[in-house]
Steps between C-alpha positions, in 0.01 A plus 500: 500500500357283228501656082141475384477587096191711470266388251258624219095396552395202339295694257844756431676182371212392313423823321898545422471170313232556280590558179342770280510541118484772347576718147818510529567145716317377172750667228786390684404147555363522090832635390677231692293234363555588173902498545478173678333389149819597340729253622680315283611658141498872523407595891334829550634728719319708746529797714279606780511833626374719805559666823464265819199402667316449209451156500770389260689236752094377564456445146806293481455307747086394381675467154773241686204303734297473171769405244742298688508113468479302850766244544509086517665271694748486289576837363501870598376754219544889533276628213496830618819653629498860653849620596571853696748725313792544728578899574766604255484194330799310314507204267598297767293658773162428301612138405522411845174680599367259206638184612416567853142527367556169323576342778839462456749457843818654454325755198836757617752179376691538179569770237209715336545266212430217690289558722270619153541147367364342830229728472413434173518108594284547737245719381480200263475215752214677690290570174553855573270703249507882602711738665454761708735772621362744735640835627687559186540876553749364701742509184396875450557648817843713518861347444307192326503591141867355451385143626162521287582398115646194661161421688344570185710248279481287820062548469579409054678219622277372728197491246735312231619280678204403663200564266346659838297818430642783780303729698689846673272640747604828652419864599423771202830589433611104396390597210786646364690198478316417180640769350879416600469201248358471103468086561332542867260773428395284156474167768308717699221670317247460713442688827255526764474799668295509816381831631342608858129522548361836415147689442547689210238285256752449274400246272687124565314374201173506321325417766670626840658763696765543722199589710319188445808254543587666864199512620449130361839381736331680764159317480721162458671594812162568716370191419830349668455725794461279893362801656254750376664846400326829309400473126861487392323513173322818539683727224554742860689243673682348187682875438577450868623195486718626150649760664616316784659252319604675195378208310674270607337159599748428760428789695143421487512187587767590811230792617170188464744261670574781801111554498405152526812453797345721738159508403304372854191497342227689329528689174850618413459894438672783372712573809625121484605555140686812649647297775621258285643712249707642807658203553669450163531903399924510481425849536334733700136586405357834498184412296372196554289395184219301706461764726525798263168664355413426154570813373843510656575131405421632122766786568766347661468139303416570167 
């Protein structure tokens, strides 16, 4: 019997590739920008905080595809380098993560020492300007806190020796490591926090609500939409859609991509929504938020 790898729709692909920017996607990518404009004499540090799904790897990655310089015949450049913290994290642990990034062969080779120096060498022979570290809760999590004031010199280090401004990107409670260091938390004075959607007309700024900015990502997202679905718009569906996904844009966008996957046709409805939902719940569902009444949705959701 022959394997056959099941594939999305044509459209499924296309939809998951769009791109959509948004507040948030914006602040990121601005706060990014504004460290890469730091390299050189005094680099600016910068943290980036939230829970996942929120669109922080996105944001990254736009930041990376915009801000990265394309190589020549004759030499490779790695503007941009993004490197995954490694769980419980050592000195040597995150060096190698970072020269594997780099590009480096044997990145496990040598002492911590040295394999810092052929970092630093080559962060300098590929024109490297920024530096990201992502999943840096990883150095909070339990049984870590012994191996993190090394990271942290190691992160000091990094930024003097290089000139590169550093970026830690991590869940809400990465935080804290600014506070496990006077020199660090001063590098690092800037943070971006990024929050989940919500309804509660808090004002963002002068001009717009939390409100206004979700229901702007959802109108951004309909316009991307290969099938025709409900107003996902309508302020109904939108507390719908908010409770299903708890804010979260990558539940929202996993619910629209199951929607679009087994839509045969003809308006996508309510009952698809709940169908789709289904599929990704990791737990069972007693109250279904597109199938609920209004008044109970109000109730049970907020």
């Amino acid at each position: 019997m022959s394997y056959v790898q099941p594939l999305r729709k044509v459209m499924t692909e296309h939809f998951l590739n769009c791109s959509v920017f948004h507040y948030d996607c914006n602040k990121v990518i601005e706060g990014l920008v504004r460290s890469l404009k730091s390299t050189g004499l005094n680099p600016a540090g910068l943290m980036i905080i939230g829970a996942s799904g929120l669109g922080k790897s996105t944001a990254i990655r736009l930041f990376k595809e915009q801000y990265s310089k394309p190589a020549t015949e004759t030499h490779s450049y790695q503007t941009v380098v993004s490197v995954i913290t490694p769980e419980n994290g050592t000195v040597k642990s995150i060096t190698c993560a970072l020269l594997k990034a780099l590009g480096c062969p044997t990145p496990d080779r040598g002492s911590a020492h040295s394999m810092f120096i052929r970092a630093v060498k080559l962060i300098e022979n590929l024109d490297t300007k920024i530096i990201i570290f992502d999943e840096i809760q990883h150095l909070t999590e339990k049984n870590a806190q012994k191996k993190t004031q090394p990271v942290i010199n190691f992160v000091k280090n990094l930024m003097s020796e290089t000139n590169c401004p550093v970026v830690l990107v991590g869940m809400p409670d990465a935080v804290d490591l600014l506070s496990l260091d006077e020199q660090i938390e001063r590098r690092f004075s800037k943070s971006i926090i990024i929050k989940p959607f919500s309804m509660t007309n808090e004002k963002i700024d002068d001009e717009f609500t939390d409100t206004d900015l979700y229901i702007s990502f959802l109108d951004s997202i309909a316009d991307i939409m290969p099938i025709k679905t409900i107003n996902i718009t309508d302020l109904n569906i939108a507390k719908r859609m908010l409770a299903a996904s708890k804010g979260k844009i990558s539940i929202i966008i996993m619910i629209l991509e199951h929607v679009i996957e087994s839509n045969e046709g003809g308006t996508a409805t309510l009952s698809d929504f709940s169908r789709a939902y289904r599929e990704i719940a990791d737990y069972d569902i007693q109250y279904c938020p597109f199938l609920v009444s209004t008044k109970q949705l109000e109730k049970l959701y907020f």
